[in-house]
DRENPAMI-593799 format. One line per field, with one value per residue (C-alpha): residue number from 0; x, y, z. Coordinates in Angstrom, 1 decimal, always signed. Each point is the difference from the previous one (the first is absolute). Layout:
<atoms>
resi (NUM:...)
east (X:...)
north (Y:...)
up (Z:...)
</atoms>
This chain:
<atoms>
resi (0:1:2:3:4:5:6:7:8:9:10:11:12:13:14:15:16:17:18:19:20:21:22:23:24:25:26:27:28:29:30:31:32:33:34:35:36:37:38:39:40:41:42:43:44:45:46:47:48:49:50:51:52:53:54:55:56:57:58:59:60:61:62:63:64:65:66:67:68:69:70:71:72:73:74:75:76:77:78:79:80:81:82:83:84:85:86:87:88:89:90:91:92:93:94:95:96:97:98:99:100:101:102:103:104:105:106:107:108:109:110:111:112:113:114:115:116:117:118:119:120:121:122:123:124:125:126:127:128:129:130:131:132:133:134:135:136:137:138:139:140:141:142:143:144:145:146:147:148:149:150:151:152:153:154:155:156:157:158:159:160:161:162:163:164:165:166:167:168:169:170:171:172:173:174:175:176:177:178:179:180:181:182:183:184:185:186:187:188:189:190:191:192:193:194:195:196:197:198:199:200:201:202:203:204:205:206:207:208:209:210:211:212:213:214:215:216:217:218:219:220:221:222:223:224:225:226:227:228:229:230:231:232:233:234:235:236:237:238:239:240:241:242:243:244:245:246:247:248:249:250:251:252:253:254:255:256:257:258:259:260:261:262:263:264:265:266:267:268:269:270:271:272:273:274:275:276:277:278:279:280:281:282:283:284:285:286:287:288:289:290:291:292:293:294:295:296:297:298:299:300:301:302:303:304:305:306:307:308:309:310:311:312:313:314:315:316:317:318:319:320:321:322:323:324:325:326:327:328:329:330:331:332:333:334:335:336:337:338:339:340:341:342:343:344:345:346:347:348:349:350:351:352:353:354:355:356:357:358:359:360:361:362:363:364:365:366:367:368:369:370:371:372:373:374:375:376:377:378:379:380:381:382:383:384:385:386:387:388:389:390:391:392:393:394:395:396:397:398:399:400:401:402:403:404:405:406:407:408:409:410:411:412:413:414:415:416:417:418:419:420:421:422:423:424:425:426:427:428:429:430:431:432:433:434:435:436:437:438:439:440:441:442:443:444:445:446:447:448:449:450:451:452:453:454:455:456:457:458:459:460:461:462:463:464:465:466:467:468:469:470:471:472:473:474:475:476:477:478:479:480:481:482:483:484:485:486:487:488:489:490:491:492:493:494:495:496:497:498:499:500:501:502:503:504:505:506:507:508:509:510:511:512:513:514:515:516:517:518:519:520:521:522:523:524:525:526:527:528:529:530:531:532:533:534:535:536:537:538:539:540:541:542:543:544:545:546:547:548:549:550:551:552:553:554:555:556:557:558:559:560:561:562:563)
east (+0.0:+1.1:-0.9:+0.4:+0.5:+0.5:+2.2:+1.0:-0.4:+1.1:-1.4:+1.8:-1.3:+0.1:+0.7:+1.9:+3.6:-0.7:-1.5:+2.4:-2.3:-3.5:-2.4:-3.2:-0.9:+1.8:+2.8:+3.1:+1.2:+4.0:-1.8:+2.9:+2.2:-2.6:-2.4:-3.3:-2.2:-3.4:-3.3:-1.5:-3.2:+0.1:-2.8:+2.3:+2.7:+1.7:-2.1:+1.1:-0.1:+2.4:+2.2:-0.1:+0.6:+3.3:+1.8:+0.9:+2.8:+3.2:+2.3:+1.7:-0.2:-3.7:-1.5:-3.5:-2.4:+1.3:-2.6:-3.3:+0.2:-3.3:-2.0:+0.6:-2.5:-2.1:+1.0:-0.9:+3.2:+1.6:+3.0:+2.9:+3.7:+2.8:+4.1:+1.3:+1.9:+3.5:+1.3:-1.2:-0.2:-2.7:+1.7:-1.1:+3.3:+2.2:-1.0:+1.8:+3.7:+0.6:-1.4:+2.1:+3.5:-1.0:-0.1:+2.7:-2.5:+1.2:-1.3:+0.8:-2.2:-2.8:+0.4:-0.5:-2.7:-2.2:+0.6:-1.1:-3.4:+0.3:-0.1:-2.4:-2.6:+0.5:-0.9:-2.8:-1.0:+0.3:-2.4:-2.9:+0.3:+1.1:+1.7:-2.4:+1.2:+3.6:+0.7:+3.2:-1.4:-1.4:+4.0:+2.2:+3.6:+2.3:+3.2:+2.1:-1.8:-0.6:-2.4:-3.7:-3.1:-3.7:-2.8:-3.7:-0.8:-3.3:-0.3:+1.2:-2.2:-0.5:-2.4:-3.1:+0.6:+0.1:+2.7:-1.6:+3.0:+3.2:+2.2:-0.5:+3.7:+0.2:-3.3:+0.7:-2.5:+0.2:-2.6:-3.6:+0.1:-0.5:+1.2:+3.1:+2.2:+3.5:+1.0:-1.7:+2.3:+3.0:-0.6:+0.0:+3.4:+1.3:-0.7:+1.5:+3.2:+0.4:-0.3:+2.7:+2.6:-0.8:-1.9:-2.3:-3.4:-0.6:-2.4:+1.5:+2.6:-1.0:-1.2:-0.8:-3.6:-1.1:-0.5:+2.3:-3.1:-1.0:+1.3:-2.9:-1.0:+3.6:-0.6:-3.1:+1.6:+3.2:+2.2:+2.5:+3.9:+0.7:-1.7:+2.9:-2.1:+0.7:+2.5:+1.2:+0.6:+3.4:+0.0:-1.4:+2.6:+1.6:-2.1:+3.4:-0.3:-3.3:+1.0:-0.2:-2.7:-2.1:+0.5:-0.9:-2.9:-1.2:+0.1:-2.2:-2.7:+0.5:+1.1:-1.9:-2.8:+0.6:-0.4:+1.7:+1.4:+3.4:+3.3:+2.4:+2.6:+3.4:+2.1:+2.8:-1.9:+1.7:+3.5:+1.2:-1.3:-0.1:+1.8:-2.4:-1.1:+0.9:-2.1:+1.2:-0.9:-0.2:-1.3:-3.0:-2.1:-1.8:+3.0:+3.9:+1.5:+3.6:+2.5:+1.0:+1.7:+1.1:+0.7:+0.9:-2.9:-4.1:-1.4:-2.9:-0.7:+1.9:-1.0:+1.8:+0.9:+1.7:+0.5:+2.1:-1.8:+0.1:-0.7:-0.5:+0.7:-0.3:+4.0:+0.2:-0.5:+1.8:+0.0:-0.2:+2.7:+1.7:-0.5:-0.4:-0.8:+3.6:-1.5:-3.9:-1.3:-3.7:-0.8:+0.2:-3.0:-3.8:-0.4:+2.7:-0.1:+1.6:+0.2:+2.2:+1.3:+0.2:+3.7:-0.5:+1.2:-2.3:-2.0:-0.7:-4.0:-0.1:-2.7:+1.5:-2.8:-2.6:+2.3:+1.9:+2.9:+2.2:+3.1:+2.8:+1.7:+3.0:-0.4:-1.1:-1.3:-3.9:-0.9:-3.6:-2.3:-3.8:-2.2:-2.3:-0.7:-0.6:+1.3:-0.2:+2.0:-0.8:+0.6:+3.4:-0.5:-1.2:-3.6:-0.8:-3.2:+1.0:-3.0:-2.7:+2.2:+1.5:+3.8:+2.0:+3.8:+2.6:+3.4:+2.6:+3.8:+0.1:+3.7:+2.8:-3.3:-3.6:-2.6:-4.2:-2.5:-3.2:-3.7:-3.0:-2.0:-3.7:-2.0:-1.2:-1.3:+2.5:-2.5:-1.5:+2.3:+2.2:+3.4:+0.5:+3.2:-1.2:-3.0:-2.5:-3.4:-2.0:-3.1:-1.7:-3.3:-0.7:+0.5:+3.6:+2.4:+3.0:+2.7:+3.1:+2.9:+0.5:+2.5:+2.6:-2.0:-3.3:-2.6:-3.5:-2.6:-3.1:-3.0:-0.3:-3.5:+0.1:+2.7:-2.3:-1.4:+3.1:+2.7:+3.7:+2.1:+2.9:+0.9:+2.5:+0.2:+2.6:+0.0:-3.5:-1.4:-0.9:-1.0:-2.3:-0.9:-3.0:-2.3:-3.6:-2.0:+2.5:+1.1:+3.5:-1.0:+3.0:-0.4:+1.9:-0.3:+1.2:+0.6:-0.5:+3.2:-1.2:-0.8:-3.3:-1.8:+0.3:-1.8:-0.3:-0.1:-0.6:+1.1:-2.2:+0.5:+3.8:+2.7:+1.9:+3.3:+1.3:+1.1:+2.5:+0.2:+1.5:-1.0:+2.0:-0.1:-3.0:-2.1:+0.3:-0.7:+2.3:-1.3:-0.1:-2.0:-0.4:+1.3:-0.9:+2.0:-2.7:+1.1:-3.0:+0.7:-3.1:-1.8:+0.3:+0.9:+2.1:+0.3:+3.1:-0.5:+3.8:+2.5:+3.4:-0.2:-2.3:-1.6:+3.2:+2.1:-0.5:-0.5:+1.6:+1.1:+1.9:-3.0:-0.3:+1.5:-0.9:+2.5:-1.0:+2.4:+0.4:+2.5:+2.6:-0.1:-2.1:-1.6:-1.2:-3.8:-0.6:-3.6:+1.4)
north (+0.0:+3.4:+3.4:+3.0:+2.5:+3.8:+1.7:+3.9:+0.2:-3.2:-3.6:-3.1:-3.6:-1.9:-3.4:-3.4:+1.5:+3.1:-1.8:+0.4:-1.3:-0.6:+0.6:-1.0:+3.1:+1.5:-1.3:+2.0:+0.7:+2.1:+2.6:+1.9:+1.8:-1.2:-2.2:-0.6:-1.3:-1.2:-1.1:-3.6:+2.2:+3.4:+0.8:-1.0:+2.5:+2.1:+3.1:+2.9:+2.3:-2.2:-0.8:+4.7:-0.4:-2.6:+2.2:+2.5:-2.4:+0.9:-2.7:-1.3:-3.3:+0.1:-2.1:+1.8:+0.4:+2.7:+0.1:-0.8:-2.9:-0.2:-2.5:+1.0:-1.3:+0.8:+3.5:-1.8:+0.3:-4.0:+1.1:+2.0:+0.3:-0.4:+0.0:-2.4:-2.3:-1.7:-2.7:-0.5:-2.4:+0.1:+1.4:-2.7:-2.3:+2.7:-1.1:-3.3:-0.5:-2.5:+2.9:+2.7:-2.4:-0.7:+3.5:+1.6:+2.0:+2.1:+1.2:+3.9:-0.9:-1.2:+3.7:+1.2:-1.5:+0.4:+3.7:+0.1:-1.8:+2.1:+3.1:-1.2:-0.4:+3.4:+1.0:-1.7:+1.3:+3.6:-0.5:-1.4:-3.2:-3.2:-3.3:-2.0:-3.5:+0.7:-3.8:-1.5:-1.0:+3.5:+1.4:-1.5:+0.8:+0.4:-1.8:+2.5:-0.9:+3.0:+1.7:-0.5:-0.2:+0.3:-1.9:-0.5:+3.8:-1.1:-1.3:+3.4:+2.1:+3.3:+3.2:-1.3:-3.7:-2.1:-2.8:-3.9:-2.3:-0.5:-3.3:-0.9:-0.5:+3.4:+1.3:+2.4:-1.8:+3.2:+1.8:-1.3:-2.7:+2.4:+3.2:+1.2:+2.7:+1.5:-1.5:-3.9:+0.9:+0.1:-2.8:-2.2:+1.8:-0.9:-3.9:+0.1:+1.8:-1.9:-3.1:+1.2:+0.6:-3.1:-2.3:-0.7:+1.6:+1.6:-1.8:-3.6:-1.7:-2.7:+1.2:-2.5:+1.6:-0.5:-2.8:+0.4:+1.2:+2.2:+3.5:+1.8:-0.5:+1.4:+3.1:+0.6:-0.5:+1.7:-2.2:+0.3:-1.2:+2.3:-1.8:-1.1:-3.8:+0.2:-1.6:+0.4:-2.9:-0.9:+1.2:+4.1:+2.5:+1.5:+3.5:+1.6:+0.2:+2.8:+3.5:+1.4:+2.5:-3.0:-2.1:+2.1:+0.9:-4.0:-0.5:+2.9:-1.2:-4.1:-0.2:+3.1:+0.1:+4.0:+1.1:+2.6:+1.3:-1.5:+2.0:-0.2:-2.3:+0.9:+2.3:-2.8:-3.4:-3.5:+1.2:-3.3:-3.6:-2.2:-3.6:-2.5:-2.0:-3.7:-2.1:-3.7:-2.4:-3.4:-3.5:-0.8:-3.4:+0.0:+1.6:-0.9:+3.5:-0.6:+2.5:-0.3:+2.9:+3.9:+2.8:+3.7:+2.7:-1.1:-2.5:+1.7:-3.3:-3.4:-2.9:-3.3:-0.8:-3.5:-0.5:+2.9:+3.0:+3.4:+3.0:+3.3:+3.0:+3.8:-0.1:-2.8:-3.3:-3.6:-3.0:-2.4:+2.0:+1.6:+3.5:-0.2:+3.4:+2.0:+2.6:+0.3:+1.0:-0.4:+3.6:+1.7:-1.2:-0.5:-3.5:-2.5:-4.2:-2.6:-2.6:-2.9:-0.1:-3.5:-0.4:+1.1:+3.8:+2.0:+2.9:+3.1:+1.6:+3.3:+2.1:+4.0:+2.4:-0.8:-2.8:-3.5:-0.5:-3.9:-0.1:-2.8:+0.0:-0.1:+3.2:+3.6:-0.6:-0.7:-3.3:+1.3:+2.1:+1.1:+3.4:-1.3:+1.6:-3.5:-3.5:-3.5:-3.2:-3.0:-3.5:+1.4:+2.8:+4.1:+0.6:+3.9:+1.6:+1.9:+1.8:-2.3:-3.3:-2.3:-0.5:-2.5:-0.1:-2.5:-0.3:-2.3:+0.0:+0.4:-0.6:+2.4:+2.3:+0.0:+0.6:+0.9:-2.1:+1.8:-1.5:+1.4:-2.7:+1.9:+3.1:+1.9:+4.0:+2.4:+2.4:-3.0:-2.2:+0.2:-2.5:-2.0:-2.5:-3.0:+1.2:+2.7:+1.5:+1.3:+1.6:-0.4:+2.5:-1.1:-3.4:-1.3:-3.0:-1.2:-0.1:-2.3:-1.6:-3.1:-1.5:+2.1:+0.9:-1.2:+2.7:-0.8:+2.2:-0.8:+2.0:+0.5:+1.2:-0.7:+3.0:+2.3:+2.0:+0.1:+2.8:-1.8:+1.1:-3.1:-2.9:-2.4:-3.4:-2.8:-3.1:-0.8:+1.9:+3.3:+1.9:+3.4:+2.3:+2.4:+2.6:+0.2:+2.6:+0.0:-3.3:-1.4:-3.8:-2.7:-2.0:-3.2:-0.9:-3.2:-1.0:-3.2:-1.7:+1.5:+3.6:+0.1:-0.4:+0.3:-0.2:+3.1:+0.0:+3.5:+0.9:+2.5:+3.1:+0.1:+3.0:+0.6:-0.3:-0.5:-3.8:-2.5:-3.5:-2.5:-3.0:-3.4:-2.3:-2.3:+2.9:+0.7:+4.0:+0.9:+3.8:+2.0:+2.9:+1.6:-2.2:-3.5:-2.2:-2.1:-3.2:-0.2:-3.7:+0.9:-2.9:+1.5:+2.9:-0.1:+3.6:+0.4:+2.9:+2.1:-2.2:+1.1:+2.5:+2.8:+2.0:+1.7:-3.0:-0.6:-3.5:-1.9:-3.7:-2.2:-2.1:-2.5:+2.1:+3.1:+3.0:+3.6:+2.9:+2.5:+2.9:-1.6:-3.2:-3.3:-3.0:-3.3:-0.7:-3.2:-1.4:-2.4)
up (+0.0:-0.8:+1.5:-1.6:+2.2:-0.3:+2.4:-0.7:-3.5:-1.0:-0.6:+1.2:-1.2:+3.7:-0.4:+0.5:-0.6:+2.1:+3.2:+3.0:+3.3:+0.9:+3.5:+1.1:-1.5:-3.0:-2.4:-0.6:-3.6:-1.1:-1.7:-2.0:+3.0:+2.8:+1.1:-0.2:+2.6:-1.7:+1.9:-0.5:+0.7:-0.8:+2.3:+3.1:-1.1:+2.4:+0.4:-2.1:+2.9:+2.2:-2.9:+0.2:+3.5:-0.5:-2.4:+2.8:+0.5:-1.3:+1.0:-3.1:+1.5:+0.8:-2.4:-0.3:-3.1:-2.6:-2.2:-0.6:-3.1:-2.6:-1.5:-3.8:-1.8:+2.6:+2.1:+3.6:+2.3:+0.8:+2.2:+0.5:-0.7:+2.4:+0.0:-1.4:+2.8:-0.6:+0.9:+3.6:+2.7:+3.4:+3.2:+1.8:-1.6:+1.3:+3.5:-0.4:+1.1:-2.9:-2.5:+1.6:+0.2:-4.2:-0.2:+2.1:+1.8:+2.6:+3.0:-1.2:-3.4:+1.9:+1.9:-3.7:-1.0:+3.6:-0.3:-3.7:+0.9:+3.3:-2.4:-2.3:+2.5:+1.1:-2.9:-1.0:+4.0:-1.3:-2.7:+2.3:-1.2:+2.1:-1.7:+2.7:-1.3:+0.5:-0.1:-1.6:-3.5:-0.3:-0.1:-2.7:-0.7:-2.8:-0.9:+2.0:+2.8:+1.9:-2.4:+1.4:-2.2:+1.5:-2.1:+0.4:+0.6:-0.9:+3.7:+1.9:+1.6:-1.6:+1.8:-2.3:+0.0:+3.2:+0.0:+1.5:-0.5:+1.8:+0.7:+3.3:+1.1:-0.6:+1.5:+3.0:+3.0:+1.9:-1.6:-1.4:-3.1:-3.1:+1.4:-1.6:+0.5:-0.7:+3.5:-1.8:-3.2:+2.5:+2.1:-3.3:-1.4:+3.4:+0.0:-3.7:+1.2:+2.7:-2.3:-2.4:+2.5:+2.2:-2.3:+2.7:+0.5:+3.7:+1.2:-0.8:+1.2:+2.7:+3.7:+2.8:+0.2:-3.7:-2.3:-3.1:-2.2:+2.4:-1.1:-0.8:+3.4:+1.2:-2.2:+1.7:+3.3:-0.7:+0.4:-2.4:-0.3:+2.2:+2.7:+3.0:-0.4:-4.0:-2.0:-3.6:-2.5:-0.6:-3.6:+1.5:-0.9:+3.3:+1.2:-0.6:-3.6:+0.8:+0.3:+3.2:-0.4:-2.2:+3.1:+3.0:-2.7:-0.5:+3.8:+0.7:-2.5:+0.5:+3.8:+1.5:-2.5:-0.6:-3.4:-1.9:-3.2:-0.2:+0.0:-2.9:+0.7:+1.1:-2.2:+0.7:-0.3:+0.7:-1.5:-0.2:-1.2:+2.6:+0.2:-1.5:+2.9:-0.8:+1.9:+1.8:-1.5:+2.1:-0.6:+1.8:+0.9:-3.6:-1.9:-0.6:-1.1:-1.6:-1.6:-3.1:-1.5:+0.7:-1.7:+0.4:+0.2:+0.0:-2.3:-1.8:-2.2:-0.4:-2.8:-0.6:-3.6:-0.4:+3.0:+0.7:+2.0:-0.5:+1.6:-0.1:+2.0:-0.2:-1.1:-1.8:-1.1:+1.3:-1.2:+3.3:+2.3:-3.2:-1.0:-4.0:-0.7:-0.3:-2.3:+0.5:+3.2:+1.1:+1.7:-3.5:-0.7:+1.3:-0.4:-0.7:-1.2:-0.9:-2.8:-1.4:-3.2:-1.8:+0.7:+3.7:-0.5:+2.6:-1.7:+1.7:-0.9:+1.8:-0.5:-0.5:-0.5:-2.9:-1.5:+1.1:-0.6:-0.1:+0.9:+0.7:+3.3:-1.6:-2.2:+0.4:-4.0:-0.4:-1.6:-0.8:+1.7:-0.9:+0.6:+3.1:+3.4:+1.5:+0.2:+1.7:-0.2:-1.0:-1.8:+0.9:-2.8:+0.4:-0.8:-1.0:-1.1:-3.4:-2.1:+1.3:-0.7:+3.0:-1.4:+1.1:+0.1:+0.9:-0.6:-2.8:-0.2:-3.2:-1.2:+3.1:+0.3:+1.7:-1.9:+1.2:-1.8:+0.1:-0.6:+0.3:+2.4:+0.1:-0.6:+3.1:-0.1:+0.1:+2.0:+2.4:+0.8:+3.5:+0.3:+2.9:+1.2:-2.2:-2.1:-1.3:+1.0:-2.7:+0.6:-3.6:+0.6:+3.5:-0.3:+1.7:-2.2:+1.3:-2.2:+0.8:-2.0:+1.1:-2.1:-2.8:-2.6:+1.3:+2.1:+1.6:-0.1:+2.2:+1.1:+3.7:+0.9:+3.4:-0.3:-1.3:+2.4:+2.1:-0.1:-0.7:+2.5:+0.0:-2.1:-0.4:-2.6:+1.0:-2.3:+0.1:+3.2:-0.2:+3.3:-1.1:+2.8:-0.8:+1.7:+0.1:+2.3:+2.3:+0.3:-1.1:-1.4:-1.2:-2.5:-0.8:-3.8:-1.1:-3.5:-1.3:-2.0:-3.5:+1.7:-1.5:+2.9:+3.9:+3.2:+2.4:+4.5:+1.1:+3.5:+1.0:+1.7:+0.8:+1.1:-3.0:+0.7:-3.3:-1.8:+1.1:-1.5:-1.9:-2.2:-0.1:-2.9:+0.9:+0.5:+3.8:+0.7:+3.4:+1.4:+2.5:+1.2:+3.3:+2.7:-2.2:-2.2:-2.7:-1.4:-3.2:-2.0:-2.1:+1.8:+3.9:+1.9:+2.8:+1.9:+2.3:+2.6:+1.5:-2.9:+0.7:-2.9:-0.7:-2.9:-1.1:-0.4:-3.6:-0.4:-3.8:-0.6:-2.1:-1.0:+3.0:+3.0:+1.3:+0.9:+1.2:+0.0:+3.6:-0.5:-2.1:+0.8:-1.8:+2.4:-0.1:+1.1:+0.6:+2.0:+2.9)
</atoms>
């Protein structure tokens, strides 16, 4: 179906190749320069008069309604345009230690980003408008990291429109449900801040006096982190990473229930990184934990190729205990992998900017490279969206030199389509297909509808598990997909209502999914589930294998996990 739609004094045919994303509600289409949010049904449009009402905000990274877009065959208005939005990911992935550790965040850049959403909101407050559903899917961020952009202005409360929805782990119980205000819109930027530099949210964390699942009734009783009975998770970020003023601030509002506009943070914030903090790691009466390797600096991600592992660190990359990287160092770039050549040479795929670039360890020379702002490894070759094809690439010696084989495996939407370690999520006009390639030269693409009315917020595809997480009104669900041996079919258990707290697992040969979340290790042999509660490891140890034993990596060294 195609919509033509007039916007300024221009018509745009709206269809297939333009479509971005789709809500319960409206659809949105690249429209030139900008997008285009269109209405299933016109008649439930946002309200002409709220959408005059939104454009007092001038925040560049506000993503409200520009303009008013036309039916043209018809006159009758169908939506609106907005900013276009980069490349962009939800805040809520920030929150996780693993995330930050990928992405060398530091404490001073989450300073840098809590003050931009701290000014933002202050701005929006100046216009008599409040955000009101300041939860962590409603802020995305771009590839630097510390750029914040707010979506789903059609949800803030403006002075002719009244505002009804709001997450509820972010709902202030201090004042009457449905009553917002600019002290409401602060609370809810406080749990997020809090969450970015601690990864924790306030009012979680385990207390003697409350079931695990009972926060909402901690938030109503105040009892927050801050409580002397409360304890943090292992994998919480120390409180020394929060700015002074930001921390005095949080414990006013979540310990002694005050409320307040916050201060700006320190003119000097946390000046220094603090030392990762490496966590023992001990056998227990269920586990055997053994070391197996070490290296210099922190493992970000580590494979096993032949038998040989490899990891990878913010410096470089090593080859079991050997540094093999003399030239090439990791840092430069945002995201950095690893691949085998046929004759064993290790290739280098670091992603620099809006393009990926191969190297061999051995040589500052590229062997290949590719114009992509994304990539994954697999099938131990690099897998890169280019103009709305997924390309594989894996590496020959061809005569002294090593050469990049490029094929395209599948077409996905250049406009819909979001890369994840292991596979592809398109959304194809609402409806959700997972795209994987799960051998060279060979891609699956299957339809997922019990996806579709679910936000992606994670996803990760090992062999033939694929664990998706997704959010629907509020709720963060997991979903454990596994594929059949031809990948043209596979079965789905959804584990309802979890903390996101981002993806760790592994797949072994015969199919048995190892992962952890929270404080439980799952053992899934497709058959049974066996859950493991307090394992000797935890969330951030990223878990790999070498096809029938397990390994997980803690600062920069690899172990052994073995059930007793």
């Amino acid at each position: 179906m195609t919509i033509n739609a007039k916007i300024g004094a221009g018509v745009f045919k709206l269809g297939d190749r333009n479509y971005i994303a789709q809500g319960g509600e409206a659809a949105v289409f690249k429209a030139g320069s900008v997008a285009a949010k269109i209405y299933h049904d016109a008649s439930k449009m946002l309200p002409v008069t709220k959408i005059k009402e939104l454009e007092r905000i001038t925040s560049a990274n506000v993503i409200r309604p520009v303009e008013i877009v036309y039916n043209a065959d018809t006159g009758a208005p169908i939506g609106y345009t907005m900013q276009l939005l980069p490349d962009s990911e939800p805040l809520c992935k920030l929150f996780t230690k693993t995330f930050k550790n990928e992405h060398s965040i530091t404490p001073e850049m989450m300073t840098t980003l809590s003050k931009a959403m701290q000014v933002t909101v202050g701005e929006i407050h100046q216009q008599h408008i409040l955000v009101v559903d300041l939860n962590e899917l409603n802020v995305l961020v771009d590839d630097s990291l510390v750029r914040p952009f707010f979506i789903d202005t059609d949800s803030y409360q403006t002075p002719g429109h009244k505002a009804t929805a709001i997450m509820e782990s972010i709902r202030d119980r201090s004042v009457k449900r449905g009553t917002f205000t600019e002290m409401t819109d602060w609370y809810s930027w406080g749990i997020l801040t809090f969450q970015l530099y601690i990864g924790v949210h306030p009012f979680k964390g385990s207390h003697p006096d409350y079931a695990p699942g009972e926060w909402g009734k901690r938030m109503e009783d105040g009892v927050s982190i801050f409580n002397k009975k409360a304890k943090m998770p292992p994998v919480a970020m120390p409180l020394t990473n929060i700015p002074p003023r930001y921390l005095e601030w949080f414990k006013a509002v979540f310990d002694k229930n005050e409320r307040s506009k916050p201060p700006l943070p320190d003119s000097a914030a946390p000046a220094t990184v603090p030392a990762a903090i490496i966590l023992a790691v001990n056998s227990t009466a269920q586990f055997n934990v053994t070391k197996h390797q070490s290296v210099t600096g922190s493992i970000i991600s580590a494979y096993v190729h032949a038998g040989a592992h490899y990891y990878v660190t913010r410096e470089h990359v090593w080859r079991g205990d050997k540094q093999v990287d003399s030239l090439t160092y990791t840092n430069r770039y945002k995201k950095a992998l690893v691949c085998v050549a046929d004759d064993g040479t290790s290739v280098g795929a670091y992603l620099d900017g809006a393009k990926v670039v191969f190297h061999t360890h051995w040589s500052t020379f590229a062997v290949g490279g590719t114009a992509a702002t994304a990539m994954f490894r697999r099938n131990n070759a690099i897998y890169c969206p280019v103009a709305g094809r997924l390309v594989e690439n894996s590496f020959t010696k061809m005569g002294d030199k090593i050469v990049t084989r490029t094929k395209q495996v599948e077409n996905i939407s250049a406009l819909a389509s979001h890369v994840y370690d292991g596979m592809v999520i398109q959304d194809l006009l609402g409806k959700k297909y997972l795209t994987v390639p799960y051998a060279l030269g060979r891609c699956s693409t299957q339809p997922a509808p019990m996806l579709d009315k679910h936000r992606i917020v994670d996803a990760r595809c090992e062999r033939n598990v694929a664990i998706i997480i997704g959010e629907s009104k509020g709720q963060f669900d997991r979903f454990i997909i596994r594929y059949e041996r031809d990948f043209k079919s596979f079965t789905v258990r959804v584990e309802p209502d979890i903390a996101y707290d981002g993806i760790n697992m592994t797949v072994l040969e015969n199919g048995v999914l190892v992962s952890v979340s929270g404080t439980e290790l799952q053992v899934d042999t497709g058959r049974a589930v066996q859950n493991h509660q307090n394992p000797p490891i935890d969330v951030t140890m990223k878990l790999y294998n070498d096809g029938t034993l397990v390994y997980f990596v803690n600062g920069g060294d690899s172990f052994n996990l073995k059930m007793t």
